[in-house]
VMD Tcl script that draws the C-alpha trace (Angstrom):
set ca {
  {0.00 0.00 0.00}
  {2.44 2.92 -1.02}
  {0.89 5.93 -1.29}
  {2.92 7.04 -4.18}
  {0.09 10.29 -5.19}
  {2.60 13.54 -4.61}
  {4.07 13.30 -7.90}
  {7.50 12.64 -5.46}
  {9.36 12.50 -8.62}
  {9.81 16.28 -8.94}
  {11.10 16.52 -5.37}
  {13.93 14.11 -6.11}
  {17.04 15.76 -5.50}
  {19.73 14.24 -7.87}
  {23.75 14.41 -7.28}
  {25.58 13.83 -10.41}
  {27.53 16.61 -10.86}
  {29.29 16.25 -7.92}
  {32.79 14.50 -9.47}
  {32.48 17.03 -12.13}
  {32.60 19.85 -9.55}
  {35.46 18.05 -7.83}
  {37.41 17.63 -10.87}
  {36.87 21.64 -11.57}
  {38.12 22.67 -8.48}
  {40.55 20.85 -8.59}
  {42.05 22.36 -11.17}
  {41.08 25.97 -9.69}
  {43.22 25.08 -7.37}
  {46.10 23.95 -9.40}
  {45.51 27.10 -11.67}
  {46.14 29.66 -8.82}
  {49.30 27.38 -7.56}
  {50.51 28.24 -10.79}
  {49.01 32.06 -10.62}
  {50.78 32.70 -7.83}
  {53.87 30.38 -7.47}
  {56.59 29.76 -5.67}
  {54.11 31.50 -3.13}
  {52.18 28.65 -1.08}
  {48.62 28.31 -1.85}
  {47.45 28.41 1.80}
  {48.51 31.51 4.55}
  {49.68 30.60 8.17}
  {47.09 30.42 10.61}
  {47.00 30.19 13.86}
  {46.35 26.96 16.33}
  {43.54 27.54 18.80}
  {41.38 25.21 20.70}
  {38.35 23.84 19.93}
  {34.93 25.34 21.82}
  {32.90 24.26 24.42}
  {34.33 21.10 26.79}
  {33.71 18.42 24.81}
  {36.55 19.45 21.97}
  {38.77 21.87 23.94}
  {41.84 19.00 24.02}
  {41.86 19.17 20.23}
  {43.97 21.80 18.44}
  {42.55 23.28 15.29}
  {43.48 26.09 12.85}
  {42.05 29.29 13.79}
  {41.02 32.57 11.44}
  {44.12 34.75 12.07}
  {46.15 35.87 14.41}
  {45.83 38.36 16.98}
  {47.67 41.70 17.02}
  {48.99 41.03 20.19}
  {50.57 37.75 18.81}
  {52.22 39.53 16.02}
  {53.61 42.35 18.04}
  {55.18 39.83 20.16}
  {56.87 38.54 17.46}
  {57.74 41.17 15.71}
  {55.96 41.49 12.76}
  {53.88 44.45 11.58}
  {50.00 43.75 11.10}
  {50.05 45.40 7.75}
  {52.94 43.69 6.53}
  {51.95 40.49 7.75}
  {48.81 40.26 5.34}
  {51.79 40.61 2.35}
  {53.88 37.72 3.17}
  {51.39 35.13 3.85}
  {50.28 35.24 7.63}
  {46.34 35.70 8.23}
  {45.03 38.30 10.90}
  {42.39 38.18 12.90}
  {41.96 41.93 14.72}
  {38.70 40.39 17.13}
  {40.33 37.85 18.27}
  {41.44 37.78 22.10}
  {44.35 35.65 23.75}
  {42.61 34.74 27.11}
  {46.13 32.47 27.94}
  {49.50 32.52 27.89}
  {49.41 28.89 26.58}
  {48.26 29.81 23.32}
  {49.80 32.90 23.01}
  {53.51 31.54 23.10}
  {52.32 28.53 21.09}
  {50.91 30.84 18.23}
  {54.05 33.42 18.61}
  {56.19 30.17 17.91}
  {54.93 29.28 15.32}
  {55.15 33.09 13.70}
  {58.54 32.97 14.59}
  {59.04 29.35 13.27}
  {57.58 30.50 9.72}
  {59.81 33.89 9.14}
  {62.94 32.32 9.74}
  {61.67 29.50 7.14}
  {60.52 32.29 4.81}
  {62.45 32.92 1.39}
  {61.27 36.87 0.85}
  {61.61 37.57 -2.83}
  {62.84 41.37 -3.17}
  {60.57 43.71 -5.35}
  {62.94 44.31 -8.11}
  {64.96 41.31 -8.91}
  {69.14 42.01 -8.29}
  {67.85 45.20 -5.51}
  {67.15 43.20 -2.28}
  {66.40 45.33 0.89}
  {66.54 44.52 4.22}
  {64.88 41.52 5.12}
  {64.90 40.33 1.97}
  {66.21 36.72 1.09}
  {69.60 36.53 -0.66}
  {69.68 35.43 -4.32}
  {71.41 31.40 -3.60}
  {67.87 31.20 -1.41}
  {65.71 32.54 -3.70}
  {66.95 29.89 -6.39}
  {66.10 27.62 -3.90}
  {62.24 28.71 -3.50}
  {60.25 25.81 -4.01}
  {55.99 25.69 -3.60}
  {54.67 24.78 -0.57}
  {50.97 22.83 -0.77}
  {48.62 21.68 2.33}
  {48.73 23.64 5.59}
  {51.30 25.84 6.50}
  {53.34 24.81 9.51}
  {51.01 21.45 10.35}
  {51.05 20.78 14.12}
  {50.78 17.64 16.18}
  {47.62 17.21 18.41}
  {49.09 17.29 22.01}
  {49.00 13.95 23.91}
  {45.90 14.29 26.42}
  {47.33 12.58 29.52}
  {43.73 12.14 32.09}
  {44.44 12.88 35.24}
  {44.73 9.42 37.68}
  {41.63 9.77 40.58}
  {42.65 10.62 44.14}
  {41.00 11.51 47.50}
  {39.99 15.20 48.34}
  {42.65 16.74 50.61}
  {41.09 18.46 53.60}
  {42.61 22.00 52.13}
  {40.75 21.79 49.17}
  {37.54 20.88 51.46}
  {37.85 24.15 52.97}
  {38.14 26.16 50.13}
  {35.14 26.89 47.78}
  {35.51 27.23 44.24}
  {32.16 28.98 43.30}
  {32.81 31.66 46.37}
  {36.40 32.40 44.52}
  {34.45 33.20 41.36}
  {31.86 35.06 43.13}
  {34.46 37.21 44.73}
  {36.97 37.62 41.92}
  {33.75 38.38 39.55}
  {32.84 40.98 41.84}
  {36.06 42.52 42.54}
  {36.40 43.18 38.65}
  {33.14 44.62 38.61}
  {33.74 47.10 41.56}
  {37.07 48.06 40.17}
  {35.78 51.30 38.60}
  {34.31 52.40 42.01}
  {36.83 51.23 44.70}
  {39.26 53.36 42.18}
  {37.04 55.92 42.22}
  {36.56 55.99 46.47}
  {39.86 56.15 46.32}
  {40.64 58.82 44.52}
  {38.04 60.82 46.40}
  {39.48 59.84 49.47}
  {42.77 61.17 48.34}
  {41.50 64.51 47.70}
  {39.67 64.98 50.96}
  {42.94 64.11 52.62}
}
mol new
graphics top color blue
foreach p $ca { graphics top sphere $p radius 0.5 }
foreach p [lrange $ca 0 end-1] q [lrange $ca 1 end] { graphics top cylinder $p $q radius 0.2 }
display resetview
């Protein structure tokens, strides 16, 4: 008993174009790595954690990097966007952990990087010399891959009676507070001071 009366046939969504489309891009792809060669085909990007706490052991590649990154390791946001590093201006580093891990791997990638100079035989500074630039080859898949750190779980043990005594949610009550009443205590202050 199939109830086969909604014409179903014109709401039959067909996929045969789909190794065609792989085939084309493809050779997009292998038309730009000729476009722009030696250059790579990907930028750098940045490793960052995964969200919530299900993924945040795994290491993935992130939008760009963050200004603060760059400045650490020397490299000018405007100039970074010309030689292949991505930049992400909203993004925050919230630990040290991935801050030295990103401005690494920044540091890791200039002092791999062969800088062609703008007119060939008139290098400038920071410039590559001309036995590296003969050496140039192009670079394909991710820039700078990175290995997923080993996730070691921690081995279960008894509660020690310090840790009893202290409360995690009233040291996140009080810190949370304290950085909300930072404005005014600064500002009590300050009229304090002046009375005095």
């Amino acid at each position: 008993n199939a109830h086969f009366h909604k014409d179903w046939q014109r709401f039959v969504k067909t996929w045969f174009n789909q190794p065609a489309r792989a085939e084309r891009r493809r050779n997009t792809r292998q038309k730009k790595a000729r476009a722009i060669a030696p250059r790579p085909l990907q930028v750098l990007r940045p490793a960052v954690r995964c969200q919530t706490q299900k993924y945040n052991k795994r290491i993935r590649l992130g939008r760009g990097f963050t200004l603060e990154e760059l400045k650490q390791a020397g490299i000018n946001r405007h100039v970074a966007k010309t030689i292949g590093i991505a930049v992400d201006h909203r993004r925050k580093n919230r630990s040290m952990d991935s801050l030295q891990r990103n401005v690494q791997r920044l540091k890791e990638y200039r002092s791999k990087l062969i800088l062609f100079p703008k007119k060939a035989g008139q290098p400038k500074k920071g410039d590559s010399t001309e036995e590296e630039v003969k050496l140039a080859t192009q670079m394909t898949g991710v820039v700078i891959p990175f290995q997923q750190p080993e996730y070691v779980p921690e081995e279960p043990r008894a509660v020690t009676a310090e840790e009893k005594k202290k409360s995690v949610y009233v040291a996140m009550r009080v810190a949370r507070k304290d950085k909300y009443l930072v404005g005014f205590r600064a500002k009590k202050a300050k009229e304090a001071a002046e009375a005095h």
